[in-house]
N, C-alpha and C positions, 0 to 999 in steps of 0.2 A: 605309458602313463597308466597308472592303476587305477582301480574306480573309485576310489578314494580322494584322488589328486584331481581328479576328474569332475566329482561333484564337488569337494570344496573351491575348483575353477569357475565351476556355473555358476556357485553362490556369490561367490567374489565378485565378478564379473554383474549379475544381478543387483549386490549393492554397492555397486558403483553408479549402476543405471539409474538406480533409484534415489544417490547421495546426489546426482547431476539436475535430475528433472525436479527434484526439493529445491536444488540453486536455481535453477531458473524459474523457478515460483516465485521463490524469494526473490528477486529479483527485479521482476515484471510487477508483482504487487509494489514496491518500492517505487519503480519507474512511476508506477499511477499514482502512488503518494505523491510522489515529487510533482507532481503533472496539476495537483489539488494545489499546491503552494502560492501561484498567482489568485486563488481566491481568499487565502488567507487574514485579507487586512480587511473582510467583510465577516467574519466568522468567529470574532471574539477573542476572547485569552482560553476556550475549552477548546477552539481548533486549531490553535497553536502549540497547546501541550499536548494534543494528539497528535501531530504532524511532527514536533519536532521529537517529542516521546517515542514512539514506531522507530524513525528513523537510529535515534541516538541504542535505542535498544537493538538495531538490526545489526548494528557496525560494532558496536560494544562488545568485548570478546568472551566476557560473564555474562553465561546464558540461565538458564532453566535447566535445558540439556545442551550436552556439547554440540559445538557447533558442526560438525557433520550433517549434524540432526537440523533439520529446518524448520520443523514441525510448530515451534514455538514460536522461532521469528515470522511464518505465514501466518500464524492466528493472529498475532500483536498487528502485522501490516494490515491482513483481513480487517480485525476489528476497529482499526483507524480509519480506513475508508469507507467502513459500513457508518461507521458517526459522523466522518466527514461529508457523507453523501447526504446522510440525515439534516445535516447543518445547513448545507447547500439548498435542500427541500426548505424549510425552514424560512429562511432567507428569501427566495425567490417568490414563497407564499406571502410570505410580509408584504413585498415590493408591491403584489398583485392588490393586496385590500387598500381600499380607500382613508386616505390620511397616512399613509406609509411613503416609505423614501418612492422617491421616483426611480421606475424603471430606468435602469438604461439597456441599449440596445450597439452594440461592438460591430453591429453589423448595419446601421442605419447610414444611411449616404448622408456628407454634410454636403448642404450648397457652396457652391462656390461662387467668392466675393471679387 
């Protein structure tokens, strides 16, 4: 193998590595998208077009850049959960101040009748 054949092998070989660990970015951010979904029906009609906006843009085959490239679909997922977290902040501080919805708690014991 000549050293030509040789280093366009390691490049290859390199963005592959690099086309795989962008998919499981993409991927794993998506997974936590999807994981945000059961808070949805507290978070308005602006966390539901980021939720379902992200998603619809991750799977959609018209990108920014080709899909190889991930770079665009992590930012889009990225910045769906940096607002969705925001939302969730948000929320939870509301529940806390006085004359706001009542907390609830997923984790409190009911007595038993």
């Amino acid at each position: 193998m000549s050293q030509e054949q040789w280093v366009f092998a390691v490049l290859a070989v390199l963005a592959g590595l690099l086309a795989l660990a962008m998919l499981v970015g993409a991927v794993l951010l998506a997974v936590r998208v999807v994981r945000t979904r059961r808070m949805l029906g507290t978070l308005g009609v602006g966390g539901k077009v980021a939720f379902w906006g992200a998603l619809v843009y991750t799977v959609f085959p018209v990108d920014v850049l080709p899909d190889p490239i991930y770079l665009d679909d992590i930012g889009v997922l990225a910045a769906a959960l940096l607002y969705l977290g925001r939302l969730v902040q948000q929320h939870r501080a509301a529940e806390r101040l006085p004359g706001g919805p009542e907390p609830h708690d997923d984790h409190a014991q009911r007595p038993v009748s």
